[in-house]
N, C-alpha and C positions, 0 to 999 in steps of 0.2 A: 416507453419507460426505460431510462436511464440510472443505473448506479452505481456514484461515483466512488469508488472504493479505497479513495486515499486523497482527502482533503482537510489542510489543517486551518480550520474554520475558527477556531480558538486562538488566533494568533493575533497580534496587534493591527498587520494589515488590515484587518476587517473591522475593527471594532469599530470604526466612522460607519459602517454601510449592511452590518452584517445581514439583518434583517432584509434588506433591499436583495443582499447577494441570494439569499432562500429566495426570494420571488425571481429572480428573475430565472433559475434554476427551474423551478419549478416549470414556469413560460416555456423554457426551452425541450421541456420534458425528463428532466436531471427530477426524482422521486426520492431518491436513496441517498445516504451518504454513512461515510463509511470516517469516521473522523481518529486518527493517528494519534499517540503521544512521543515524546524524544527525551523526555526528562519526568522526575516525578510531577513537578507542578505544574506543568500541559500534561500529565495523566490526571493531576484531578482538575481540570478544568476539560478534558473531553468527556467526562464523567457525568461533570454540570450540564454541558451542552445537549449530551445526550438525555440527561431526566427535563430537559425544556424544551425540544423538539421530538414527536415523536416518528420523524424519520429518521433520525442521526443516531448512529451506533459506535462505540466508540472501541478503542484500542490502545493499552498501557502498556508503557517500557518505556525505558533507558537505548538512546541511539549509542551508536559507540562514539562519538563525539562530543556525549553530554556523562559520561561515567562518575565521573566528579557525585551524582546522584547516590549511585548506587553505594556510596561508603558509608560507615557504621551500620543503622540500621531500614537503610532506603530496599534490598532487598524485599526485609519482612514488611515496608509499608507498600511496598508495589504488588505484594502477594495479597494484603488486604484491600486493593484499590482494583484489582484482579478478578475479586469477587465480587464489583457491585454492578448493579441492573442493567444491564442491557452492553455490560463488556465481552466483546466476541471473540477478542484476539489478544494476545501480546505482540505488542510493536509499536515504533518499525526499532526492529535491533539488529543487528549484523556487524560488519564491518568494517571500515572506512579506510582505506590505505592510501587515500588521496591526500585527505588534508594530516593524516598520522598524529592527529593532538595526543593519543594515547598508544601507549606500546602495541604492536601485536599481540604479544603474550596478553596483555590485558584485555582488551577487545575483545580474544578468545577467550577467554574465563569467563567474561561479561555473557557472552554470546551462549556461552554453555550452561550458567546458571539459568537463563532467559529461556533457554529451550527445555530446560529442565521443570521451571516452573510452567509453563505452555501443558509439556506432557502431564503434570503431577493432576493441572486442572481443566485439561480435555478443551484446552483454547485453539481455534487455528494460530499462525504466527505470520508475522509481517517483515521481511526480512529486508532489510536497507543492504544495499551489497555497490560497493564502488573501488573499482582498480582492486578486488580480492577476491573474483568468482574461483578460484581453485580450494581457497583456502575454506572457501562459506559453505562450499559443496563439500566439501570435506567434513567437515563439522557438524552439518545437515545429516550428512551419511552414519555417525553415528549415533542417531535416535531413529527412531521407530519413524518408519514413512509416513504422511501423513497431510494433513492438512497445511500446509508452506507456497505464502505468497510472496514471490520474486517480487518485491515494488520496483516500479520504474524500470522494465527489464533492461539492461545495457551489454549483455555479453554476446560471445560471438556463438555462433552455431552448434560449436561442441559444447559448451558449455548449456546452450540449451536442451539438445538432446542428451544432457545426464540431467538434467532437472527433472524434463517431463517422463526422463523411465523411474522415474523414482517419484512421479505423481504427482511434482508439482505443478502450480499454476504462474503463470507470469502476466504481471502488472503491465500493460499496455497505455503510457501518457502521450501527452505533445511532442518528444521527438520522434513518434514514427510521420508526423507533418514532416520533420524537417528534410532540409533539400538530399543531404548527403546518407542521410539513414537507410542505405539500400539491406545493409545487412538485418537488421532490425525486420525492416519490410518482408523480408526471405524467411525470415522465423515467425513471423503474425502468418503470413499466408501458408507456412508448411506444418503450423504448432495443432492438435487437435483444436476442436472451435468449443472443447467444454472445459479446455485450458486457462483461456484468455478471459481476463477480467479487465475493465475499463479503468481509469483514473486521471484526476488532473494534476495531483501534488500542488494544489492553489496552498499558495499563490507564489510557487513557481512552476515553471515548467511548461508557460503559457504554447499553445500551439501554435503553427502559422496560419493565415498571418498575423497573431496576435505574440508572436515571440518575442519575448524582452519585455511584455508589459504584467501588471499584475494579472492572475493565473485567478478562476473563480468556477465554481460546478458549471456553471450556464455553457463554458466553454469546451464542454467534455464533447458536444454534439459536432465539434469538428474533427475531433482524433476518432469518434467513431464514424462520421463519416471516410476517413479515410482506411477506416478498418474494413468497413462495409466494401470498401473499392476492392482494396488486397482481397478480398477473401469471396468477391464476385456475386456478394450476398443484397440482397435490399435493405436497406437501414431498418425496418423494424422489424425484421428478423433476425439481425446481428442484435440490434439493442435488446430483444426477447430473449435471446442463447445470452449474452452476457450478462445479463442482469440475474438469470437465472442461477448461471454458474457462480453470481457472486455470494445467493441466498445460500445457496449449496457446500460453498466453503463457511462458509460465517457461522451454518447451520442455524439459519432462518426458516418458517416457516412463510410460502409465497400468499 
């Protein structure tokens, strides 16, 4: 039993096949899935997704690449979309220093109101973080520790150990497949093992050798295979500890 705890299922990619991608997930042993928002209207369509599957659990916000959302009064409808059935998290929010579509300063106001709503309603959070892990730990640092999932982890060492002494969990995709991700690799096999949670970021982030092509749950069973490698573990022992650890954050009932 695998699950996948960052899969945007809701997206147009899928809408030819969606149905097929749950079977074939399922075939591979992918059980769970954990399905993300970036904007209000992929918050309420992870919403739908999740009252029509009842493996899929869903999770709302505002990316900091999509802020545009969050103006007049997209806060108070993200707090009302926050509250319905089977929402476990706020995310993915964080970020973004790569593509910079929106100021710093804003991102961090976005990022602070998002963690603020998280706290007010005892959500875990899903945090996007690219090219700004000082800045997102910083920001993280001042709220109560807690429930905070690195998605897609990309930092370097130190950056990981101030994550995990402050308790959080880091998202584990397709780049630790890839050729060059040794540092990555050094922080899967040295991070505690009730840290790591799995994910694919379908439909990208496809693993090798499936890289560069559309990214889907069924594909999670190769970056855990290669988790299982790192970590010297048997595959459904690894897939057991992580799946476990993902109820555990979501605060699921196994």
């Amino acid at each position: 039993m695998l699950f996948d705890t960052h899969c945007h299922l809701d997206v147009a990619a899928f809408d030819a096949d969606r149905e097929e991608v749950f079977a074939r997930a399922q075939a591979a042993g992918v059980t769970h899935f954990l399905n993300p928002a970036y904007d209000l209207d992929s918050s309420r369509r992870a919403v739908a997704l999740a009252g029509q599957h009842t493996e899929v659990y869903a999770a709302v916000g505002v990316h900091p690449n999509d802020l545009a959302a969050l103006e007049s009064d997209g806060l108070a409808q993200l707090r009302m979309l926050a509250t319905q059935p089977k929402v476990v998290a706020i995310g993915e929010v964080g970020l973004d220093y790569y593509w910079n579509t929106f100021s710093h300063e804003r991102q961090q106001a976005a990022f602070e109101q998002q963690l603020a709503l998280a706290q007010e309603l005892d959500l875990s959070v899903i945090v996007h973080c690219r090219d700004a892990y000082d800045d997102t730990l910083d920001i993280l640092e001042r709220f109560p520790a807690g429930r905070v999932l690195l998605h897609s982890f990309a930092g370097n060492g130190g950056h990981a150990e101030r994550a995990l002494a402050r308790g959080y969990s880091l998202g584990i995709s397709g780049p630790v497949t890839f050729k060059k991700a040794d540092t990555l690799r050094e922080i899967v096999r040295d991070a505690p093992l009730e840290r790591l949670l799995l994910e694919t970021d379908a439909p990208y982030l496809a693993p090798h050798p499936r890289r560069g092509q559309r990214n889907e749950p069924g594909l999670l069973t190769l970056t855990a295979q290669k988790v299982a490698e790192i970590r010297a573990l048997p595959m459904d022992e690894l897939a057991q500890a992580t799946s476990a650890n993902a109820y555990r954050f979501f605060g699921l009932t196994l």
